[in-house]
TORPA-4810 file (N, C-alpha, C, O; in nm, 3 decimals):
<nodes>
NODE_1_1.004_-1.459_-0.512_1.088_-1.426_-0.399_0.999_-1.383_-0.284_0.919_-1.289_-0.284_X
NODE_2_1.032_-1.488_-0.163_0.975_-1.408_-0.026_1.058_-1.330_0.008_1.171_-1.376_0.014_X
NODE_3_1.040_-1.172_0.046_1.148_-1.097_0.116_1.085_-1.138_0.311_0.971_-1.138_0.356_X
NODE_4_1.232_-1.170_0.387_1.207_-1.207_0.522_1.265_-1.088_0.623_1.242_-1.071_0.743_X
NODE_5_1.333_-1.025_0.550_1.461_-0.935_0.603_1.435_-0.762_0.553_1.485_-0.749_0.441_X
NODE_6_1.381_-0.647_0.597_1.439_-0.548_0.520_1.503_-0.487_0.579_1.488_-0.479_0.701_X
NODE_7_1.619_-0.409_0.496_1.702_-0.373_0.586_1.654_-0.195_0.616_1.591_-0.121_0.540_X
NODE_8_1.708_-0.167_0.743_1.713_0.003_0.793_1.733_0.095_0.701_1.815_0.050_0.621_X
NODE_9_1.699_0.200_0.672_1.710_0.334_0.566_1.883_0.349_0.494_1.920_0.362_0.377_X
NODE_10_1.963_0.340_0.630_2.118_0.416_0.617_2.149_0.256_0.559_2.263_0.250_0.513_X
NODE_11_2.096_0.164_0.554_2.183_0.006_0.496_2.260_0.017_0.327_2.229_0.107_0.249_X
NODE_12_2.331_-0.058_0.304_2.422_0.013_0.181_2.258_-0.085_0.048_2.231_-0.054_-0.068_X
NODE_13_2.186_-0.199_0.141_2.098_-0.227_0.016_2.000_-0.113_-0.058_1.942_-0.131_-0.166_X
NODE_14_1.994_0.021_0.035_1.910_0.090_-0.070_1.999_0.155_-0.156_1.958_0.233_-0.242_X
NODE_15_2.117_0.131_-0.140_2.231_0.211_-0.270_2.199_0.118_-0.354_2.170_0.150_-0.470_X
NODE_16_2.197_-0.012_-0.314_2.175_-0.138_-0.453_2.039_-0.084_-0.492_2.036_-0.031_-0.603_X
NODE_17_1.932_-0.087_-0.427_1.755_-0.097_-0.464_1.743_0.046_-0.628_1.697_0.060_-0.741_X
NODE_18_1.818_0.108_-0.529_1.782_0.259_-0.575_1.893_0.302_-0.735_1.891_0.399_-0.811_X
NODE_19_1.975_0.183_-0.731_2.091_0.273_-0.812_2.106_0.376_-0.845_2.177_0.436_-0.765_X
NODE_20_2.062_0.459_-0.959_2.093_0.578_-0.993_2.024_0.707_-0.956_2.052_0.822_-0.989_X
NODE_21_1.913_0.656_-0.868_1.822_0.707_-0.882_1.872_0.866_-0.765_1.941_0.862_-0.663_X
NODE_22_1.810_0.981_-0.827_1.837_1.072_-0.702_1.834_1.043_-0.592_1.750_0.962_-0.551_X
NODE_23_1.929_1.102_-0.508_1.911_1.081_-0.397_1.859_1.130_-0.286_1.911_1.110_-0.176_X
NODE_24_1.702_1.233_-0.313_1.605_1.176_-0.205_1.492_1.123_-0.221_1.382_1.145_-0.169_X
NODE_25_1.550_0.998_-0.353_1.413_0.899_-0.365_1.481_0.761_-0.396_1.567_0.723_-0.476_X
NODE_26_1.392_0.695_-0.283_1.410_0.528_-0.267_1.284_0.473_-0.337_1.167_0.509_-0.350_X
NODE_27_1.358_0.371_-0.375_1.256_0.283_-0.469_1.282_0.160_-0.402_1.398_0.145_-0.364_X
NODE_28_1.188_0.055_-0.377_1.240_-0.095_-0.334_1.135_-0.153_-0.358_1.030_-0.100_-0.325_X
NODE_29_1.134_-0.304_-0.436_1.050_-0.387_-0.549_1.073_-0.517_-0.500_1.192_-0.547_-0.495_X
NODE_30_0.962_-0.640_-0.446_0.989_-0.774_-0.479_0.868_-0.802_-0.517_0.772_-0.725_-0.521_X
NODE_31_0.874_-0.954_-0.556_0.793_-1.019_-0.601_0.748_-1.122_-0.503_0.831_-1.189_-0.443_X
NODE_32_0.589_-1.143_-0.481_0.590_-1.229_-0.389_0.510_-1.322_-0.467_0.462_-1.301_-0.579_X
NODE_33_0.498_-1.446_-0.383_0.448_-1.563_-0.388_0.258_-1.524_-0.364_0.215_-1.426_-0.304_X
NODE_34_0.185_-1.617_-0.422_0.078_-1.605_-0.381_0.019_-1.691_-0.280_-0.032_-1.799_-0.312_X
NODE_35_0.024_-1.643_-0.143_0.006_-1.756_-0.042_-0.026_-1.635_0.071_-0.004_-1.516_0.047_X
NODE_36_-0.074_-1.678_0.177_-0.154_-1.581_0.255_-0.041_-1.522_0.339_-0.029_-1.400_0.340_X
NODE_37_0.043_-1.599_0.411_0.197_-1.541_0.452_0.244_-1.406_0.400_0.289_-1.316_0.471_X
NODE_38_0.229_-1.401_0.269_0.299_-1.277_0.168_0.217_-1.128_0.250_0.275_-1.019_0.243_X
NODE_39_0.105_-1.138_0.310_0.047_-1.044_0.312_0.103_-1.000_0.443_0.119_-0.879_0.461_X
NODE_40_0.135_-1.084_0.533_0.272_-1.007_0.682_0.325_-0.958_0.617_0.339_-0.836_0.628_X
NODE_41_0.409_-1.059_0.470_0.545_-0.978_0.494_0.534_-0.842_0.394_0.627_-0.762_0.387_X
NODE_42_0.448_-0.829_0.341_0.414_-0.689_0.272_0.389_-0.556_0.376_0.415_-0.441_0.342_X
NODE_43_0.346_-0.585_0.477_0.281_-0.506_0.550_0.417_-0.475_0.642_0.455_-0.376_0.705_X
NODE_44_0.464_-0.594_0.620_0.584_-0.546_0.758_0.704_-0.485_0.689_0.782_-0.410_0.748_X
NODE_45_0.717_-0.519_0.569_0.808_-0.438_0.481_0.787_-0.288_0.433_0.876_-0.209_0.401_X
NODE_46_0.654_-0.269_0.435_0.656_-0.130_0.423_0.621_-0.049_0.523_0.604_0.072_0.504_X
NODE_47_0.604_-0.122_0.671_0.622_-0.033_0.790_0.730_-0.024_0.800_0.741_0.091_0.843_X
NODE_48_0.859_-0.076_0.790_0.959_-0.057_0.803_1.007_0.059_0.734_1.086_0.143_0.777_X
NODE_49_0.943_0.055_0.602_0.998_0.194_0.538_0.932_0.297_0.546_0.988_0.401_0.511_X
NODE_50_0.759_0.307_0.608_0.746_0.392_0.664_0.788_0.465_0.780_0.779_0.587_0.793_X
NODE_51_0.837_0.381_0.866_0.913_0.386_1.009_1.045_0.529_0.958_1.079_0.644_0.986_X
NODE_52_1.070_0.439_0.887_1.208_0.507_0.834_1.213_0.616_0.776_1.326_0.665_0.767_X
NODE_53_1.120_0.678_0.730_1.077_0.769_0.660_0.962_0.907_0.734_0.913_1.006_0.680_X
NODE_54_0.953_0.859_0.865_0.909_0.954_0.942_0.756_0.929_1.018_0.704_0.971_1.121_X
NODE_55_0.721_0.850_0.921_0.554_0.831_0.958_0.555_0.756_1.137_0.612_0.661_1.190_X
NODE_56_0.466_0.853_1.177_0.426_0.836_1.361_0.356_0.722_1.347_0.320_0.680_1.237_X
NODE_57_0.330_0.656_1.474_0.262_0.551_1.508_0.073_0.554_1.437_0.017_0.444_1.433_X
NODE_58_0.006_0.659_1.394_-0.124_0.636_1.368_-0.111_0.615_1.200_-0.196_0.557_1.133_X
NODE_59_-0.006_0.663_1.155_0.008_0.679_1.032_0.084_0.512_0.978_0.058_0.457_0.871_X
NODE_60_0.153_0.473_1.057_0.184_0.354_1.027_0.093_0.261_1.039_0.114_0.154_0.983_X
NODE_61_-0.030_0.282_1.116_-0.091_0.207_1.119_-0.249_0.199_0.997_-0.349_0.127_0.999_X
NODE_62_-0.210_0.303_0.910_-0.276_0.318_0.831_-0.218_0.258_0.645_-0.273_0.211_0.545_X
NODE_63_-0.111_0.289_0.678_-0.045_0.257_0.578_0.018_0.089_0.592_0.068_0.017_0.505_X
NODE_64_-0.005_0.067_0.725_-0.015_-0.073_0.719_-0.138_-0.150_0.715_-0.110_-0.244_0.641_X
NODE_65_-0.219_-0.159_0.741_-0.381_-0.143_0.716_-0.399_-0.141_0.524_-0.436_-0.237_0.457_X
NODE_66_-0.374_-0.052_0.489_-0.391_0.008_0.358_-0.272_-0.145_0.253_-0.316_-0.229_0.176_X
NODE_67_-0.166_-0.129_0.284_-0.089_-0.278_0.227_-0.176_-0.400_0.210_-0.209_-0.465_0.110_X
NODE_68_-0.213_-0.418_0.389_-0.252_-0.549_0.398_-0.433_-0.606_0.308_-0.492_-0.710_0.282_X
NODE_69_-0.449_-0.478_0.294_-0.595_-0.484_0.222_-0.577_-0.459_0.077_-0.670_-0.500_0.008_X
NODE_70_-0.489_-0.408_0.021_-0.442_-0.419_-0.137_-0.348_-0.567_-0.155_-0.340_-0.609_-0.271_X
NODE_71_-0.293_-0.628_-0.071_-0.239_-0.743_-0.085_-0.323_-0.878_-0.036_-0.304_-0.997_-0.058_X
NODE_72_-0.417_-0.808_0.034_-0.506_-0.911_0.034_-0.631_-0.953_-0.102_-0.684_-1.061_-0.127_X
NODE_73_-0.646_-0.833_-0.161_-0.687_-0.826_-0.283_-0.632_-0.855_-0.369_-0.685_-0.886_-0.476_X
NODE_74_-0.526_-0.854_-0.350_-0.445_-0.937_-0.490_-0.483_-1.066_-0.496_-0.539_-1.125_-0.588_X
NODE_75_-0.433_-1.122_-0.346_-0.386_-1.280_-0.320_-0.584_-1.333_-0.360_-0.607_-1.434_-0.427_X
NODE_76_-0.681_-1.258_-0.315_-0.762_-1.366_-0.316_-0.848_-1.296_-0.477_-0.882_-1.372_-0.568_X
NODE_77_-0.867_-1.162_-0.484_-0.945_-1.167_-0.603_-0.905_-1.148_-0.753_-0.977_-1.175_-0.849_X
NODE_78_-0.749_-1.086_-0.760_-0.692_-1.078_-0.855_-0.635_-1.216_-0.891_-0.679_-1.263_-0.996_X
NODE_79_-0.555_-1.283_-0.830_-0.478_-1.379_-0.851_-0.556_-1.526_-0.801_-0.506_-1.638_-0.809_X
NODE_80_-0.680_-1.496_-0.753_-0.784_-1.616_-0.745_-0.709_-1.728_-0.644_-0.754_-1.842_-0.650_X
NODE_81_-0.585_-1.699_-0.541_-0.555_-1.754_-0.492_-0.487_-1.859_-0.530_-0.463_-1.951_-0.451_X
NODE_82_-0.431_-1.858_-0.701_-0.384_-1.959_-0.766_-0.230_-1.952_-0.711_-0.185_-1.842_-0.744_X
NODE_83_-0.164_-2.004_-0.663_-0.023_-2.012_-0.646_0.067_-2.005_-0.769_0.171_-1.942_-0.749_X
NODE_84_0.050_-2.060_-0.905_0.168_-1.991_-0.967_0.172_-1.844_-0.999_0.265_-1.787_-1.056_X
NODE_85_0.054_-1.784_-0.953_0.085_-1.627_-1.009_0.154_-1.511_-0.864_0.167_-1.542_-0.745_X
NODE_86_0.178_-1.409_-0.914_0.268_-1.334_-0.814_0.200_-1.211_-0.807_0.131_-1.154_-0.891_X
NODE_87_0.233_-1.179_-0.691_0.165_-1.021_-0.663_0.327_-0.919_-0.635_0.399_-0.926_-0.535_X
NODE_88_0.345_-0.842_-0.742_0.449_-0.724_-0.746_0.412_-0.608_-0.642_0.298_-0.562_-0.639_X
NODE_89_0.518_-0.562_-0.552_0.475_-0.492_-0.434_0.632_-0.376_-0.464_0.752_-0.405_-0.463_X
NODE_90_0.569_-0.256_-0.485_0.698_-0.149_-0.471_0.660_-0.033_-0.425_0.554_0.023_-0.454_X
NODE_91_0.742_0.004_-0.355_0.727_0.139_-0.272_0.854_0.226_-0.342_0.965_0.198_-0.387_X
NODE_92_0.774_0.345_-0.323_0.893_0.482_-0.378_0.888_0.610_-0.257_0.803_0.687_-0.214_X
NODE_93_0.992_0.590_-0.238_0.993_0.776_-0.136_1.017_0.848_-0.224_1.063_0.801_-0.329_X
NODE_94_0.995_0.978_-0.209_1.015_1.095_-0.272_1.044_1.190_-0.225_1.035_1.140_-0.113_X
NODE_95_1.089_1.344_-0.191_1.080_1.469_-0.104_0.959_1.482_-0.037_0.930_1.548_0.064_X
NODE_96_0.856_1.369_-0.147_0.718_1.471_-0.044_0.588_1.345_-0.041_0.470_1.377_-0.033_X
NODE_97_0.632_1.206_-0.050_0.558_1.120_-0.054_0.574_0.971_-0.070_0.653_0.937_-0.159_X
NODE_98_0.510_0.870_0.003_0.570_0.720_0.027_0.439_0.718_-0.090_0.331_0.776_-0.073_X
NODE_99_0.480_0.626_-0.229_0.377_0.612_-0.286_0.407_0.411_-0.264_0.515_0.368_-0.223_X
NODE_100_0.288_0.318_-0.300_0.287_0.197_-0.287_0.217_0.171_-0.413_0.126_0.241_-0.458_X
NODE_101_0.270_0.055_-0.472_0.219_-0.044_-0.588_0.174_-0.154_-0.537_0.242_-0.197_-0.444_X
NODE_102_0.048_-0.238_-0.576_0.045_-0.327_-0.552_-0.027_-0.378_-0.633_-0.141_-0.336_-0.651_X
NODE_103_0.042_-0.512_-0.724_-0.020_-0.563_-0.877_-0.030_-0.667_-0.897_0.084_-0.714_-0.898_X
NODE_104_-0.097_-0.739_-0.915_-0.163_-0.892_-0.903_-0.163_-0.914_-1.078_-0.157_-0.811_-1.144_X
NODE_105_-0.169_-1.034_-1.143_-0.185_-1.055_-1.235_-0.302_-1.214_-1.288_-0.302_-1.326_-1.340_X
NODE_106_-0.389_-1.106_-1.221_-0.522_-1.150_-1.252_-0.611_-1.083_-1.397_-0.556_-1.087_-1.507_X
NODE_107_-0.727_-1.033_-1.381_-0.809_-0.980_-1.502_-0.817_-0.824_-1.505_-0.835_-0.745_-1.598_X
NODE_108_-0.793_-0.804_-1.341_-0.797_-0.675_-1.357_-0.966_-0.649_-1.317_-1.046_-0.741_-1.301_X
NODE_109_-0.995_-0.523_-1.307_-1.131_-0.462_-1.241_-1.142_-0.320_-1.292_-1.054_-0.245_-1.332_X
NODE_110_-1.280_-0.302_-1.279_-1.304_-0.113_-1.293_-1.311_-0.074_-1.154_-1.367_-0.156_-1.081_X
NODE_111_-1.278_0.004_-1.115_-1.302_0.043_-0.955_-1.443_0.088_-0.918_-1.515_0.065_-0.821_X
NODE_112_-1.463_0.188_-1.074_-1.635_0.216_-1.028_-1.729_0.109_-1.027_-1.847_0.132_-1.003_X
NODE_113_-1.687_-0.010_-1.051_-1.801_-0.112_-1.020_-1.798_-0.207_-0.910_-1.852_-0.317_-0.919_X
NODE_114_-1.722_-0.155_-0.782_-1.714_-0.189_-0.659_-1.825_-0.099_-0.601_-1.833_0.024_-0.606_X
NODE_115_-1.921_-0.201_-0.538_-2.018_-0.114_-0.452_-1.957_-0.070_-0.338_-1.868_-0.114_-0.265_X
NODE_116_-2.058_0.066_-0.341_-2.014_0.175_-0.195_-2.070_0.060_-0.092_-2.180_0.005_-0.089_X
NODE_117_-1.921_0.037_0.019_-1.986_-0.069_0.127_-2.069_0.012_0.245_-2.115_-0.037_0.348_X
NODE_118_-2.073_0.125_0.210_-2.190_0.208_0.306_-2.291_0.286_0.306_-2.338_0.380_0.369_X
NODE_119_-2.323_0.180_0.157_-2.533_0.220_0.135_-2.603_0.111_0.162_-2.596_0.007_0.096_X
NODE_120_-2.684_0.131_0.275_-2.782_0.024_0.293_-2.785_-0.098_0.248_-2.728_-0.179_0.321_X
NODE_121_-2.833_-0.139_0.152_-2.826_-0.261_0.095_-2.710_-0.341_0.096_-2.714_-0.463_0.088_X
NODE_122_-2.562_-0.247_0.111_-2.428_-0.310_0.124_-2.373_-0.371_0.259_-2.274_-0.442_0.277_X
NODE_123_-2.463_-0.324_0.346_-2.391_-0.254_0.500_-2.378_-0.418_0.567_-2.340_-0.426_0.684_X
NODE_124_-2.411_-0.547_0.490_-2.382_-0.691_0.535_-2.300_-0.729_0.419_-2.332_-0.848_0.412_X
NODE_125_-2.234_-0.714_0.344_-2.187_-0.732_0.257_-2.017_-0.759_0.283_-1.969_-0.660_0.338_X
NODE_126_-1.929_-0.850_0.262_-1.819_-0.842_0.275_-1.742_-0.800_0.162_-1.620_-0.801_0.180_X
NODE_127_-1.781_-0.766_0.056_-1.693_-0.672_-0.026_-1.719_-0.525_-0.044_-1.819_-0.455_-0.027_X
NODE_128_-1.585_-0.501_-0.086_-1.587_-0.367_-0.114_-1.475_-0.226_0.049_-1.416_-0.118_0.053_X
NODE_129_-1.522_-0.358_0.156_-1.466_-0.240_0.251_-1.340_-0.237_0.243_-1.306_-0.128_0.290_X
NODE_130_-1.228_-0.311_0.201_-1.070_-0.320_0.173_-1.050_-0.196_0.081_-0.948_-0.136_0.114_X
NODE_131_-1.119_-0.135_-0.032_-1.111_-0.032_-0.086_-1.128_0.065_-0.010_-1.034_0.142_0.008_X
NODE_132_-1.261_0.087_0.059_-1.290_0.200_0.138_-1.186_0.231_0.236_-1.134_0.342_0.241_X
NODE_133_-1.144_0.106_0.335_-1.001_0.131_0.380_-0.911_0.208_0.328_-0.902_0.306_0.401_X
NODE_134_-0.845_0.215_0.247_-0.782_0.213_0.133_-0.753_0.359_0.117_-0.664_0.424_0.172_X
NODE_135_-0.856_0.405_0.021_-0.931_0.538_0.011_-0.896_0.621_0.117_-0.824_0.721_0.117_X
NODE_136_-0.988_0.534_0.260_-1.028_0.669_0.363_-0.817_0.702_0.445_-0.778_0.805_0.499_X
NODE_137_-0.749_0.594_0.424_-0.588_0.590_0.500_-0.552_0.714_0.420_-0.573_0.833_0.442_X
NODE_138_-0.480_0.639_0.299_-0.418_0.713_0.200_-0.454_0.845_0.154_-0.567_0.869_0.112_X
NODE_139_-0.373_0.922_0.160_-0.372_1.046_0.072_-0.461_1.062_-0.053_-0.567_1.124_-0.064_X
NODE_140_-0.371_0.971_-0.169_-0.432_0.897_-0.262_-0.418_0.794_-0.307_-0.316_0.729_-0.283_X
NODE_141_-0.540_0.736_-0.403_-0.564_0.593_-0.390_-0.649_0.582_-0.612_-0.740_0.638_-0.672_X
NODE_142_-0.573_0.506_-0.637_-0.589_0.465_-0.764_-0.607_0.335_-0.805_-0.514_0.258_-0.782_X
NODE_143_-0.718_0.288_-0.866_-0.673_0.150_-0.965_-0.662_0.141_-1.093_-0.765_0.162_-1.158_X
NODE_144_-0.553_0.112_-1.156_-0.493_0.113_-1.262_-0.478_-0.028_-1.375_-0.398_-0.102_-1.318_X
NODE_145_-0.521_-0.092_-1.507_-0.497_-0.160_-1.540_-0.320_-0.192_-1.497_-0.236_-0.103_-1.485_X
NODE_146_-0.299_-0.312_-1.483_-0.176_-0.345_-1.469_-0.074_-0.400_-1.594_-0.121_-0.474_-1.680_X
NODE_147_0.087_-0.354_-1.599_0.145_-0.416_-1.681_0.159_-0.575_-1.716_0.219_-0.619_-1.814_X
NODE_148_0.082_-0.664_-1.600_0.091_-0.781_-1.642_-0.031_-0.874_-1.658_-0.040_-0.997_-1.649_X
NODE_149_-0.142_-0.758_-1.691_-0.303_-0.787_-1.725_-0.354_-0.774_-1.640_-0.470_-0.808_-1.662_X
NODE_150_-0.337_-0.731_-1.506_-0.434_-0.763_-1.368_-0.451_-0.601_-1.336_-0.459_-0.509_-1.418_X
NODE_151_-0.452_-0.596_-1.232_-0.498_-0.436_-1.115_-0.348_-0.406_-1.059_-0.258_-0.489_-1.046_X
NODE_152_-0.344_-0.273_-1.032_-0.247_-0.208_-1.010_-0.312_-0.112_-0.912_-0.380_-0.017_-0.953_X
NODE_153_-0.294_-0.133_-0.791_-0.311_-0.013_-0.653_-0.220_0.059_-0.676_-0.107_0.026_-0.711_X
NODE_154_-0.268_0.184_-0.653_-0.130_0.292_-0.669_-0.201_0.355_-0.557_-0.311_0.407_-0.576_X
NODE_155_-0.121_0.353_-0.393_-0.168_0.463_-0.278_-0.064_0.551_-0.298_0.028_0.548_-0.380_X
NODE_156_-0.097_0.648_-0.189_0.041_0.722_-0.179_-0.006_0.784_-0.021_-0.126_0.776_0.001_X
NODE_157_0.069_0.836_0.074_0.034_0.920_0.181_0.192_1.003_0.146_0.297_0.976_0.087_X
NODE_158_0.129_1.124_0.227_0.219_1.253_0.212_0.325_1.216_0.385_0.305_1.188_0.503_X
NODE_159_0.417_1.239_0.305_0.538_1.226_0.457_0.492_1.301_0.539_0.417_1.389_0.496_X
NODE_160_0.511_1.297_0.636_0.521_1.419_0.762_0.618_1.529_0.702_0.722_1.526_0.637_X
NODE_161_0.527_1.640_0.758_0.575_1.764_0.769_0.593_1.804_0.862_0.501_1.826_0.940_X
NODE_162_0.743_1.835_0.897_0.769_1.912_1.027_0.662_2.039_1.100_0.685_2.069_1.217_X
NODE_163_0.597_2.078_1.057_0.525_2.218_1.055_0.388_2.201_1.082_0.313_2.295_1.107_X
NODE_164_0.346_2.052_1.075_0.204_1.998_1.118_0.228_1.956_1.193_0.318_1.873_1.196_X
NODE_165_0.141_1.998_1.318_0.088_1.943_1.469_0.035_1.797_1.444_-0.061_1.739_1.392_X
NODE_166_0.188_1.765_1.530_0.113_1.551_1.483_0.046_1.519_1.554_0.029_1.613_1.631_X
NODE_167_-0.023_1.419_1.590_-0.146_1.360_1.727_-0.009_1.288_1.825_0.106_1.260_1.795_X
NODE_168_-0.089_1.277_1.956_0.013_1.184_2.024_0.125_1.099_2.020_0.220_1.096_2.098_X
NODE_169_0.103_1.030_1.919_0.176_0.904_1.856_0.262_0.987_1.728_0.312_0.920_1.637_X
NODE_170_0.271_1.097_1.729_0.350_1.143_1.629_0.319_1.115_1.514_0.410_1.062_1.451_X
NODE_171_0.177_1.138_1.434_0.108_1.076_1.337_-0.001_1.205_1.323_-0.027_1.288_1.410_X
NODE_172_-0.047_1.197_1.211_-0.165_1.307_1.209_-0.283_1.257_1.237_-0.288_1.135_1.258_X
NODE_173_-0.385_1.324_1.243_-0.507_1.310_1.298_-0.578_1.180_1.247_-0.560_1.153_1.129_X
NODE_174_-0.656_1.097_1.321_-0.744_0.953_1.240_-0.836_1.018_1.174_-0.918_0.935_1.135_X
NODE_175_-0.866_1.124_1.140_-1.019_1.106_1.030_-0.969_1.133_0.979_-0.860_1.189_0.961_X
NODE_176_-1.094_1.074_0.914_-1.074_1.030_0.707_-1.060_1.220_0.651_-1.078_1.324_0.713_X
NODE_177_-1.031_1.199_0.542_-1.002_1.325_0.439_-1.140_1.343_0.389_-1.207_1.253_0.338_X
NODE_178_-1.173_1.449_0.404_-1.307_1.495_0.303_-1.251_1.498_0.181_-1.129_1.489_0.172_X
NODE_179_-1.334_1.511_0.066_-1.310_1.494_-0.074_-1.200_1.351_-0.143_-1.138_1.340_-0.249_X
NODE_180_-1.215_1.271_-0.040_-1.167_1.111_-0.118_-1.230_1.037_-0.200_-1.174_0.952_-0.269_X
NODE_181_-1.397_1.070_-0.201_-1.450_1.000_-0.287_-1.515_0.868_-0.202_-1.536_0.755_-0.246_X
NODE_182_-1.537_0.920_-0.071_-1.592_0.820_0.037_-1.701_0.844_0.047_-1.771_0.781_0.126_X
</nodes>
């Protein structure tokens, strides 16, 4: 399934997405195609629900950033760019956090054996910085064997808090988090 459409927060589809689930946590799940297209519509599907969910303009742009580089990792190194396989994409709100899945069903990876793309010897290197992305956006940032043999991104960023001084754009500050493991 390509999703083309998501709908606004108050739409009756997150009563469908979410069924039983309490109600101040949204869950919403598709399956995409493996084709380079999928990676808009990932990115634009979960700005939308970041939108919706409070995140300011710097923060959306991190958490869209952060999608498009875990779905770009699916499409080309998990899933080898093969078209019959699918990359699973789900987002969960919570009281206190937009967490994101993103699971390819490829071989799967150790994370510690992605070189740091900012030691010397790396610093021409085109892998590795989609993680560091990743890492430096998100709150937190996990790779997980996946339920369907491949890698499993698990980010998460913390909602806005009324009580934190947002930057301009109604977003918190651009630097990275000390203690991410950057």
């Amino acid at each position: 399934m390509c999703v083309t459409h998501i709908a606004p927060k108050n739409s009756p589809i997150w009563e469908e997405v979410t069924g039983s689930m309490a109600p101040d946590t949204k869950h919403l799940e598709v399956t995409l195609d493996t084709h380079v297209e999928s990676v808009n519509v990932a990115e634009e599907m979960c700005l939308r629900v970041a939108e919706s969910a409070g995140f300011g303009e710097d923060d959306c742009y991190r958490i869209g950033m952060s999608v498009r580089e875990g779905v770009i990792n699916a499409f080309h190194y998990g899933n080898q760019e093969k078209p019959d396989k699918k990359i699973h994409l789900a987002v969960d709100i919570t009281s206190d956090k937009m967490t994101i899945h993103v699971l390819d069903e490829g071989k799967g990876f150790d994370l510690t054996s992605v070189p740091d793309p900012l030691a010397q010897e790396n610093l021409l290197s085109t892998s590795g910085r989609g993680i560091f992305l990743m890492r430096a956006f998100m709150d937190e940032f996990n790779v997980v064997p996946g339920r369907t043999g491949g890698a499993e991104i698990i980010m998460s960023k913390k909602l806005p808090d009324a009580n934190a001084a947002p930057d301009a754009q109604g977003g918190q500050s651009a630097a990275p988090q000390q203690g991410q493991g950057n």
